[in-house]
Every structure is written in C-alpha cells, then in structure tokens.
Backbone as a ProteinNet text record, in pm:
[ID]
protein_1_A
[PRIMARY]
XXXXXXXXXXXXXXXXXXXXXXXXXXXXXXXXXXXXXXXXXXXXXXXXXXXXXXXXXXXXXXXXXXXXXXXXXXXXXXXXXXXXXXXXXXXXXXXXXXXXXXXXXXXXXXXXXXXXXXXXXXXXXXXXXXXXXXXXXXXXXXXXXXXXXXXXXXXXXXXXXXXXXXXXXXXXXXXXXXXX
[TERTIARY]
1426.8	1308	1187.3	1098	973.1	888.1	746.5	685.4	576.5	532.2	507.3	586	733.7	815.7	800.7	787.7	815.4	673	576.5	415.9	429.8	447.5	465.1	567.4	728.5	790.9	701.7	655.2	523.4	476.3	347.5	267.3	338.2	467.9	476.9	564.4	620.3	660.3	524	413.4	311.2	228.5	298.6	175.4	200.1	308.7	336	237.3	241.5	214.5	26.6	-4.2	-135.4	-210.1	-128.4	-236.7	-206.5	-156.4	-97.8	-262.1	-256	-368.9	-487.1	-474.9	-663.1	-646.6	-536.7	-541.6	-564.6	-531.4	-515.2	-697.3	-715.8	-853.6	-1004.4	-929.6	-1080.2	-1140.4	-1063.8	-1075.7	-1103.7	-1071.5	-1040.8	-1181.1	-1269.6	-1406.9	-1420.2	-1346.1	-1344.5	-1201.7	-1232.1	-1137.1	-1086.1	-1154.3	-1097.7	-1062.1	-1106.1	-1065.1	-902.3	-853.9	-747.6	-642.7	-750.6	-611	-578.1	-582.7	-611.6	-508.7	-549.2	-421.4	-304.7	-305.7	-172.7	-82.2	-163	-86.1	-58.8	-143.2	-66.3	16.4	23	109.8	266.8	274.1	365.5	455.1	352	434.1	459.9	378.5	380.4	566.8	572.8	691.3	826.5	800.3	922	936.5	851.8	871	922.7	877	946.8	1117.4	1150.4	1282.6	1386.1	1291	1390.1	1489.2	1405.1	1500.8	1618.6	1591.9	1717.6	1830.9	1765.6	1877.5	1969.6	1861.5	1948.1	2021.1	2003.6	2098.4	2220.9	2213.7	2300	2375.3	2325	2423.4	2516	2448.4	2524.1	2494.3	2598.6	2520.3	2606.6	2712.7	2817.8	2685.8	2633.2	2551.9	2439.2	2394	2276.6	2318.1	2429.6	2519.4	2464.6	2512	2546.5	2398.9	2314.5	2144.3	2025.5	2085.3	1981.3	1933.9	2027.8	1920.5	1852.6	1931.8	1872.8	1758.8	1739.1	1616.9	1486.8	1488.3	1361.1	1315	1450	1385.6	1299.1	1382.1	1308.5	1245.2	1164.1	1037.4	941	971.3	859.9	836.1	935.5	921.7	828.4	877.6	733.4	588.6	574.9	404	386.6	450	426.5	359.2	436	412.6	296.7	288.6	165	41.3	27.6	-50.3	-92.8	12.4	-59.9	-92.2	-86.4	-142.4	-307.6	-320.5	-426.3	-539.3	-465.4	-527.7	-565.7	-447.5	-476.4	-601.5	-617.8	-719.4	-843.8	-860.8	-988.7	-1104.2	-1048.2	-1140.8	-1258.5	-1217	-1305.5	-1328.3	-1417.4	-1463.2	-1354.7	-1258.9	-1116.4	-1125.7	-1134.5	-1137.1	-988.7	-938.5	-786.4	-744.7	-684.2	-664.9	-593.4	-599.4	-436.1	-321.2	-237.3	-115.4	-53.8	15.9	129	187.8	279.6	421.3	492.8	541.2	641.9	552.1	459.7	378.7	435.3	367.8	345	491	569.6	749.4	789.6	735.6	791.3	700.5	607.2	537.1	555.6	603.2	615.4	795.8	856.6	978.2	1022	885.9	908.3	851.2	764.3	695	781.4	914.2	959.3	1129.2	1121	1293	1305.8	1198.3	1160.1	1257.7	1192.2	1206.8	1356.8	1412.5	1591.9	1633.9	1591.4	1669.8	1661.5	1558.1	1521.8	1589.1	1642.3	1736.2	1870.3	1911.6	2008.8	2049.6	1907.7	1878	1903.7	1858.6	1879.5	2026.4	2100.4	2239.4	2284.7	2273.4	2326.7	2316.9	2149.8	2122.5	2198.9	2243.7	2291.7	2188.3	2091.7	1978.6	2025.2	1952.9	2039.7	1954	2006.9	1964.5	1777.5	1745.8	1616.6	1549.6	1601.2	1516.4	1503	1614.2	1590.6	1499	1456.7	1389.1	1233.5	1211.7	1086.4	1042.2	1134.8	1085.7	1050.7	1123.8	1104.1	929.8	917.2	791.8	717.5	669.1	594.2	631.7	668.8	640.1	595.3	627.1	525.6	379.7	380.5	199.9	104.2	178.8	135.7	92.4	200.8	191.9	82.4	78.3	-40	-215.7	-146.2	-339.8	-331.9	-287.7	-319.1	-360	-214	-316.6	-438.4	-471.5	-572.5	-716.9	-677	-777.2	-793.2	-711.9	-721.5	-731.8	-717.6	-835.1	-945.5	-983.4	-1140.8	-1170.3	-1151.4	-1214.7	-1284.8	-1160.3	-1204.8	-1320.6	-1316	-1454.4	-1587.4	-1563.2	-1713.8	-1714.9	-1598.1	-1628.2	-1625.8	-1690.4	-1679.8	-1841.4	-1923.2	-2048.7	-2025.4	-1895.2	-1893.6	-1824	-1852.7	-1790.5	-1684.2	-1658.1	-1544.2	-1412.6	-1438.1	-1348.1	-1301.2	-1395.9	-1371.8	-1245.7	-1267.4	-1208.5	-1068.8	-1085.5	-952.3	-861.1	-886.3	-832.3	-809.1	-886.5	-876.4	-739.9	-725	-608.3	-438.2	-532.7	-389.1	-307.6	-390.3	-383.6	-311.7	-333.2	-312.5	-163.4	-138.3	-13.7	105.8	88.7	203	183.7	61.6	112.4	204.2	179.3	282.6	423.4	465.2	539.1	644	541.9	641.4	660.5	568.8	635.3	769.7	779.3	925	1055.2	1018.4	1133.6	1127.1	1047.3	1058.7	1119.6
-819.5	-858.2	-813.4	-866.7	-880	-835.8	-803.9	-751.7	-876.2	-1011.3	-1066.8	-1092.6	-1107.9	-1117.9	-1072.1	-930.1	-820.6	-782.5	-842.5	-822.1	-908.9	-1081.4	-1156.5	-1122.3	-1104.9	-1014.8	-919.3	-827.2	-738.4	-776.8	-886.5	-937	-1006.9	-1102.5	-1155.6	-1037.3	-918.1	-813.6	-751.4	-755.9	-667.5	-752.4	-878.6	-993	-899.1	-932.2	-855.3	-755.4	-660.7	-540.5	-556.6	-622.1	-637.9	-722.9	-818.8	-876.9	-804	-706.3	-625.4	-555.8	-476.5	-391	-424.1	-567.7	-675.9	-652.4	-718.3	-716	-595.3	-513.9	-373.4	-341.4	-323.6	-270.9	-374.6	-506.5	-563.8	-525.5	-451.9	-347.3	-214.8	-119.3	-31.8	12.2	122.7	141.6	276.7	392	537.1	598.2	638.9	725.6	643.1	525.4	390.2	470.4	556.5	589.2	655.4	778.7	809.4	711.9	640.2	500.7	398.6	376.9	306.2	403.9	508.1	572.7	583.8	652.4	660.3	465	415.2	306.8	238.9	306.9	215.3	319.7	411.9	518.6	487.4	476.1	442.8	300.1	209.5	99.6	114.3	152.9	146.2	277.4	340.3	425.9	330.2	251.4	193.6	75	-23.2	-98.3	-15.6	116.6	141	178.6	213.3	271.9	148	48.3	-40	-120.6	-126.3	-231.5	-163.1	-30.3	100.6	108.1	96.5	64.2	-75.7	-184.7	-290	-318.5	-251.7	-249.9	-192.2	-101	-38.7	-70.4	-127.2	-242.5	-337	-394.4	-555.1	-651.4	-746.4	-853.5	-876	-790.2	-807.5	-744.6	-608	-598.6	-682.8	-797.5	-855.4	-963.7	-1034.2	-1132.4	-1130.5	-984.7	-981.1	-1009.7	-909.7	-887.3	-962.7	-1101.1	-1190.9	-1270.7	-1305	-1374.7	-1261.5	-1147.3	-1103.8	-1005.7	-1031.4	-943	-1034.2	-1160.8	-1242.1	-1273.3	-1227.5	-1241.6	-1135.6	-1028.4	-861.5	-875.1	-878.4	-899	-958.7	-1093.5	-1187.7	-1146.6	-1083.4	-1016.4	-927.4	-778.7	-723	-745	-854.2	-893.2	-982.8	-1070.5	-1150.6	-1070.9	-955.9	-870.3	-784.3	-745.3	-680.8	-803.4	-936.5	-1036.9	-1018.2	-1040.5	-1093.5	-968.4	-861	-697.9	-753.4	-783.4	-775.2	-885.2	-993.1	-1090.5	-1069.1	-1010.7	-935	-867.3	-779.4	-677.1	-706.1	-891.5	-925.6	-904.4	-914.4	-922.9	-845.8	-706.5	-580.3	-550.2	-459.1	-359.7	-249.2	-293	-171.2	-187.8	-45.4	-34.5	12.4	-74.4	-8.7	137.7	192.9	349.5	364.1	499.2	489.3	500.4	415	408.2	585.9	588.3	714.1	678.6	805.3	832.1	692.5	690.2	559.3	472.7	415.9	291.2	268	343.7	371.7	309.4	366.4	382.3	217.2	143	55.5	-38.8	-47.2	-157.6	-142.2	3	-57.4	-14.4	-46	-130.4	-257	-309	-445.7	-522.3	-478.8	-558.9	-553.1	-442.4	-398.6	-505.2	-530.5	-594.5	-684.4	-770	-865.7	-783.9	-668.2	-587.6	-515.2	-498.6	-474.7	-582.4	-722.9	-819.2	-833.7	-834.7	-807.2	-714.3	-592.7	-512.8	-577.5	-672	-701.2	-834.3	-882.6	-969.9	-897.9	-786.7	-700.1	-648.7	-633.3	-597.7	-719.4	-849.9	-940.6	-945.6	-945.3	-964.6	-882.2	-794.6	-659.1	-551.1	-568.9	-454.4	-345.1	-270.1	-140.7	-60	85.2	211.4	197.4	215.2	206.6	78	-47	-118.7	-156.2	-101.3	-69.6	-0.2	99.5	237.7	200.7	161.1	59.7	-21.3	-125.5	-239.7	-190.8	-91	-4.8	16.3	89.6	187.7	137.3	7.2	-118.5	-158.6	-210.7	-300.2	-203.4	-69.2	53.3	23.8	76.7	73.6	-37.8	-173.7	-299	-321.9	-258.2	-253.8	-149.7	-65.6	58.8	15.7	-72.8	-108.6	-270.7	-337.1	-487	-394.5	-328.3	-272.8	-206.4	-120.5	-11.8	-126.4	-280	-353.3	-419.7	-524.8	-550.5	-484.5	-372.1	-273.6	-312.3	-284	-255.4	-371.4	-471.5	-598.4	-635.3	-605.3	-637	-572.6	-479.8	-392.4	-432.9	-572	-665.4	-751.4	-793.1	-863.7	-793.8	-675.9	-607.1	-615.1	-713.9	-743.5	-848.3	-883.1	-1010.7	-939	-1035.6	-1010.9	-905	-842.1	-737.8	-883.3	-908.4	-966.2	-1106.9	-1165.4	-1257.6	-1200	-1059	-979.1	-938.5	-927	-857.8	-989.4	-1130.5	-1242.4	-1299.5	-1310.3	-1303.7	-1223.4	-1093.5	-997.2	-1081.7	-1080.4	-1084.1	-1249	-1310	-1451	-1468.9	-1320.4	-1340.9	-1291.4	-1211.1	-1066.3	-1160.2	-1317	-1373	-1466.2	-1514.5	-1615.2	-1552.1	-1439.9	-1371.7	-1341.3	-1327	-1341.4	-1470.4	-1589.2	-1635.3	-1707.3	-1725.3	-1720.2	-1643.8	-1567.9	-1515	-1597.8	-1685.6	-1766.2	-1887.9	-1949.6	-2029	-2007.8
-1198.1	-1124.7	-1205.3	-1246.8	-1305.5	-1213.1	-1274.9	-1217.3	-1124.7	-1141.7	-1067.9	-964.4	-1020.5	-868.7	-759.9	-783.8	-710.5	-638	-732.1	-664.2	-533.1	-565.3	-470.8	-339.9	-364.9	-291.9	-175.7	-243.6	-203.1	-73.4	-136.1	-41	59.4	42.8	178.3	282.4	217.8	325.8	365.8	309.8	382	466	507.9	582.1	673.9	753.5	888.3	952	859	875.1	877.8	763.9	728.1	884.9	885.7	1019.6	1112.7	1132.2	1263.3	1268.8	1154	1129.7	1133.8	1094.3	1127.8	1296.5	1373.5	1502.7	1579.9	1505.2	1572.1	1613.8	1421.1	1428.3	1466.8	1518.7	1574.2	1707.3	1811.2	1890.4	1898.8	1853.6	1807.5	1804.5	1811	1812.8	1775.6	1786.6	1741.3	1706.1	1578.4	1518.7	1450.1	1355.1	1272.1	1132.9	1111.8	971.4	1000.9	1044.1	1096.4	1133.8	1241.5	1309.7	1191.2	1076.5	965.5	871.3	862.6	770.2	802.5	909.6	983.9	968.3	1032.3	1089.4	869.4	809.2	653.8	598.2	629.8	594.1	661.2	779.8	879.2	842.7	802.3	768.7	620.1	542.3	432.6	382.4	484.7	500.8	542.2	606.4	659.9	566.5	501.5	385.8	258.2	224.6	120.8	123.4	264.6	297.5	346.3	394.7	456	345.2	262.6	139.1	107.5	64.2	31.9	139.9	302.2	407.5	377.8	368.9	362	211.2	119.2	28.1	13	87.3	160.2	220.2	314.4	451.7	400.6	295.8	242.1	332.2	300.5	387.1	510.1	514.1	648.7	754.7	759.4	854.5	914.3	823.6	848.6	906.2	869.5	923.1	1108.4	1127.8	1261.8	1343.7	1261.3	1361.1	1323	1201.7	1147.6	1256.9	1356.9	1487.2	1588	1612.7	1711.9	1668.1	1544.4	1493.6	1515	1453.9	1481.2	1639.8	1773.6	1892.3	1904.3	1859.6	1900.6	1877.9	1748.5	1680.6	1773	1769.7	1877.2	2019.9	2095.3	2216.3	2164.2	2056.9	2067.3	2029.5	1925.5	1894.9	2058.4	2077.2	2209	2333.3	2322.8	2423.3	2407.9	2312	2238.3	2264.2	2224.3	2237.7	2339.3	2483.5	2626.2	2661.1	2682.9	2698	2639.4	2509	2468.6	2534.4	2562.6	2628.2	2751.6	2837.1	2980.4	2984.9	2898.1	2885.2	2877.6	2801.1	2765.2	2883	3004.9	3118.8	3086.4	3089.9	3094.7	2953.7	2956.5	2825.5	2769.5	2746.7	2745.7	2596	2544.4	2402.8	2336.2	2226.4	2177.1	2176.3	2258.3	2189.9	2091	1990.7	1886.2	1923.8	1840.8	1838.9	1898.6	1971.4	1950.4	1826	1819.9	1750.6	1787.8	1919.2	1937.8	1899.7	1934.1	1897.3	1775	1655.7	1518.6	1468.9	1504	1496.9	1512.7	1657.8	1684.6	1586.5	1573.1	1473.1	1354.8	1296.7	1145.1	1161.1	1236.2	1251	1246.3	1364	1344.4	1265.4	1174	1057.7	955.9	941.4	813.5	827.6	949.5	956	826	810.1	674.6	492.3	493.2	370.7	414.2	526.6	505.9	486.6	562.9	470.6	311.8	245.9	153.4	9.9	128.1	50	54.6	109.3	165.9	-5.1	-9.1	-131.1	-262.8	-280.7	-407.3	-433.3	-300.8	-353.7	-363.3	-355.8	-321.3	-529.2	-557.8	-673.9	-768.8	-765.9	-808.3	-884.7	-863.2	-871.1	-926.4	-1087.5	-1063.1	-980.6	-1002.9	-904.3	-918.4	-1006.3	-1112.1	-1068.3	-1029.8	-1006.8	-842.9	-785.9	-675.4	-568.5	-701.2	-647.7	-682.9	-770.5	-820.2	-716.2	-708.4	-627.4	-505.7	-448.8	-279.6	-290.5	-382.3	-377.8	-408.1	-514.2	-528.4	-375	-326.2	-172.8	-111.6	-88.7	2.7	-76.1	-192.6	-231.7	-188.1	-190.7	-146.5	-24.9	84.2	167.5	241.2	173.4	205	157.4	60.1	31.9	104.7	138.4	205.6	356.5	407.5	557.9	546.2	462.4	471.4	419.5	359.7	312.9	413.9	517.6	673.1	734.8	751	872.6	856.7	751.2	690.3	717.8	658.9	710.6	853.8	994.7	1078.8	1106.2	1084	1110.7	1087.4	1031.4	994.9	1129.4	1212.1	1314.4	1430.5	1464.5	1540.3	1609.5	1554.4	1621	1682.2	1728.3	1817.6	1986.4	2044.2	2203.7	2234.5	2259.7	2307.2	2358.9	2452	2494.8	2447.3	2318.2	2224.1	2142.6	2105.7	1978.5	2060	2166.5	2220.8	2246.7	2293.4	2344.6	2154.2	2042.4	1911.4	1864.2	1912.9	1863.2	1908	2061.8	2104.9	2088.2	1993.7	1984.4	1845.9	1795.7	1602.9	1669	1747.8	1824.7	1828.9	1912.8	1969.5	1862	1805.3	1678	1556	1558.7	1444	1519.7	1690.7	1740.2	1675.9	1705.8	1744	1620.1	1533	1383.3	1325	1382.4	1347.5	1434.4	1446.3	1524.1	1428.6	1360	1294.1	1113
[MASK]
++++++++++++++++++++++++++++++++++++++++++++++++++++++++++++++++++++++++++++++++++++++++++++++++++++++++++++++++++++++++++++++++++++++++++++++++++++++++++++++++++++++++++++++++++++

C-alpha cells in the first residue's frame, strides 16, 4: 500500500467521524475547545485500533456482523438526528459528550476501518505496514475532526434551532447512508 492509497483510505474512514464533529459542534456553545479534542482523540483512537482488530478477526468474523453493523450504525446517528431535531423547538444548547457518548460514536464511525482491517489481512499486509497504515488513518482522522469542528463554529451566527434541525438532518443522513 502506497502512500496515496492509504491517504485516500484515510479520508473516507474519517468522513464518519468528521461530519459527526461538524454536527456535533454547530450546537455546542461552551467548552468547544475541550469538546473538540476529546471527541478527535476518541475517534481518532478507535480508527487507529480498529483495523488491527479486524485484521485480526479475518473475514469469518465480519461475514457474520457485515449486515448487522450498518443497522446499528443507522439506529444510532438516526437516533442521534431526531433527539436533535426534537430539541429544535427551544434554545437547548449541546452538552459534552460523556465517556459512554464518546465510546459509542467513535465506535460507530470506526465499524468502516475493522472492515478495513479485515481488507489488509485479506491483502496480506506485513506487521510494518499494518502498523503504519493504523496510525496514518488515526492522524487523518484526528486532523479532518479537529478541522470540522472548527469549521462549524463559523455557522454559529445563524438560528439556534436552524443549527440544531441542520445537525440532526446531517445525524440520520449519515444514518441512513450506511444502509446503502
């Protein structure tokens, strides 16, 4: 694997994660610098580890949870979406993620990168390029979120409840993209 490969590779495991973090932070109003590290640290942790799991696994394990991973997934952005949409009514500002929050979103952004590992043993990857490619998709993944945070933070002079019905609109479209 080359190094454009593996850039591209990269970017489409850090979409997930990256629009999570636009959605997250177009709400979000205090403590954006913190809620911004954590949450690219967090994913940026589970993209570098997940490929190493699913290389691991082979492809008998993925066999089994390749459908029921893209429902899980869409149940939780879906669910995450209409929460956010619910909310538009009022002035309700995002709080941070917990621990579980944190846990469950850069879980479900990372299912992408165990299949992924699942691709590298398939490829026969050695140890070395295994360990490369992991930690390239974490760095990627740590600067696309920590660069979509920042962004939203320019549309944060629009409506509260534009931005929150906006989130939760990007929440279930990335839902349910994982079904297709």
């Amino acid at each position: 694997m080359n190094v454009v490969e593996l850039l591209a590779v990269a970017l489409v495991l850090a979409t997930d994660a990256s629009l999570y973090a636009f959605s997250y932070s177009l709400t979000l109003r205090q403590g954006r610098f913190s809620a911004a590290w954590q949450l690219a640290v967090a994913t940026a942790f589970f993209q570098t580890i997940m490929p190493l799991f699913g290389y691991l696994a082979g492809t008998g394990l993925m066999a089994l949870l390749a459908d029921v991973a893209s429902w899980v997934i869409c149940v939780i952005f879906c669910t995450l979406g209409v929460v956010a949409i619910c909310r538009s009514g009022g002035e309700q500002v995002a709080e941070h993620l917990g621990f579980v929050g944190l846990l469950m979103v850069s879980l479900a952004t990372s299912i992408d990168a165990f299949a992924t590992g699942i691709c590298f043993a398939v490829a026969q990857l050695s140890s070395l390029q295994l360990l490369c490619a992991s930690v390239g998709i974490g760095i990627v993944t740590l600067l696309a979120v920590l660069i979509c945070f920042c962004l939203a933070g320019y549309f944060h002079r629009l409506p509260e409840r534009f931005l929150q019905i906006l989130a939760g609109g990007i929440f279930i479209a990335l839902g349910l993209f994982q079904l297709f």
